[in-house]
C-alpha positions as CSV (number, residue, x, y, z in Angstrom):
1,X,53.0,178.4,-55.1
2,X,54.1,179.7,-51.7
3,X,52.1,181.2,-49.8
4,X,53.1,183.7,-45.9
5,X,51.1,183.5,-43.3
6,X,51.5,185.8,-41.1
7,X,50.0,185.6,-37.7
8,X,49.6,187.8,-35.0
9,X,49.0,186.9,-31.2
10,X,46.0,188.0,-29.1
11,X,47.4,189.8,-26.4
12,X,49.1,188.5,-23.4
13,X,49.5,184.9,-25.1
14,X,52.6,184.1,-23.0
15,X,50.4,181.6,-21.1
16,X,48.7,180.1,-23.9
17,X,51.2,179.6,-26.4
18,X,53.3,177.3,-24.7
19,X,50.4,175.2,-23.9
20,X,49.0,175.0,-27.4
21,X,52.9,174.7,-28.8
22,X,53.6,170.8,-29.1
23,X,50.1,170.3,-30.9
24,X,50.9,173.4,-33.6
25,X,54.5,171.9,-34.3
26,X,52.8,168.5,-34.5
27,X,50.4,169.8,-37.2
28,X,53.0,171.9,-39.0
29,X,55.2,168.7,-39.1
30,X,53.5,166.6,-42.5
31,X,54.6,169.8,-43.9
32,X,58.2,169.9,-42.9
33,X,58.4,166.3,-43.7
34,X,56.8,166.6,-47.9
35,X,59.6,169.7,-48.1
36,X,57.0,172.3,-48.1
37,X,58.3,174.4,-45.6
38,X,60.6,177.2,-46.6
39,X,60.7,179.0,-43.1
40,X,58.6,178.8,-40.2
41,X,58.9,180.6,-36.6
42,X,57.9,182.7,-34.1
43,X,58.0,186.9,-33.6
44,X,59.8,187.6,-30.6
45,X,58.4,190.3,-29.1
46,X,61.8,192.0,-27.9
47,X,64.8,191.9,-30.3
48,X,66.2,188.4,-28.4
49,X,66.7,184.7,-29.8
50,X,65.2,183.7,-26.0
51,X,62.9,187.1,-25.4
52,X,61.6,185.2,-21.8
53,X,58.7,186.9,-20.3
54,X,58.2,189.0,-22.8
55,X,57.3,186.4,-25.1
56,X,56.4,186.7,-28.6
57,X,54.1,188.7,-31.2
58,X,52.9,186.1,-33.6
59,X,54.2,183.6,-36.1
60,X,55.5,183.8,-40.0
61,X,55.2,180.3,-42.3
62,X,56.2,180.7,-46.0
63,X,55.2,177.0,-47.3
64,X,54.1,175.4,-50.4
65,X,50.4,175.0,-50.6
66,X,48.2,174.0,-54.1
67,X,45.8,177.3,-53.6
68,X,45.5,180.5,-51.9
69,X,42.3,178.3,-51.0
70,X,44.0,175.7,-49.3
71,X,46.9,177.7,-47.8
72,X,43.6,178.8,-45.8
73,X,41.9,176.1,-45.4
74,X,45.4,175.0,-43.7
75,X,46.0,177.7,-41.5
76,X,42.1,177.6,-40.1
77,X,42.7,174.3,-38.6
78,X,46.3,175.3,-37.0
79,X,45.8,174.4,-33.2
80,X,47.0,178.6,-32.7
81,X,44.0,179.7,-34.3
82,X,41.7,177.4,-33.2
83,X,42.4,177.5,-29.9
84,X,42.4,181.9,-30.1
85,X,46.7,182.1,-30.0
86,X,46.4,183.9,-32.9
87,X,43.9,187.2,-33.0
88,X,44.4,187.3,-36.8
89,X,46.0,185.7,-39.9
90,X,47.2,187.1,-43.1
91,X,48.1,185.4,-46.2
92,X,49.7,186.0,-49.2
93,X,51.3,184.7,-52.3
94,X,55.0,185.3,-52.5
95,X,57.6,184.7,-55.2
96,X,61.1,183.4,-53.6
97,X,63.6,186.1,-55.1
98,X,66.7,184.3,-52.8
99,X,68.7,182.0,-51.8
């Protein structure tokens, strides 16, 4: 099933994210590379492809996972959360209605 997770940052994460960035994408990557990934990217926090200093809000990932179970079991060990990007995480189970 496919699952969202929707992430928020703490605030002021400009500093951290970029830091913490090459070992989320690393850990996201087994996922890109079994197909399970339908979107992944960040929430710019201005409406802007490069939003600069102001930086961005949080994350959205819609992938494949088994279980709501171990969608979070996942998303606990995302270098973001553990290392306090994110202040929260939400997931939920969502039926693909298009492409």
């Amino acid at each position: 099933m496919l699952y969202a997770i929707i992430a928020r940052d703490v605030p002021n994460s400009g500093r951290l994210r970029p830091r913490v960035r090459p070992r989320h994408l690393e850990y996201l990557r087994p996922l890109v590379d079994q197909g399970r990934v339908v979107f992944a990217g960040p929430h710019p926090a201005i409406d802007s492809p490069d939003p600069g200093p102001a930086g961005f809000t949080g994350s959205l990932i819609i992938a494949e996972f088994d279980s709501l179970e171990k969608a979070q079991a996942w998303s606990a060990r995302d270098p973001y959360v553990v290392e306090g990007v994110f202040a929260e995480v939400e997931i939920k189970p969502v039926l693909q209605a298009a492409p």
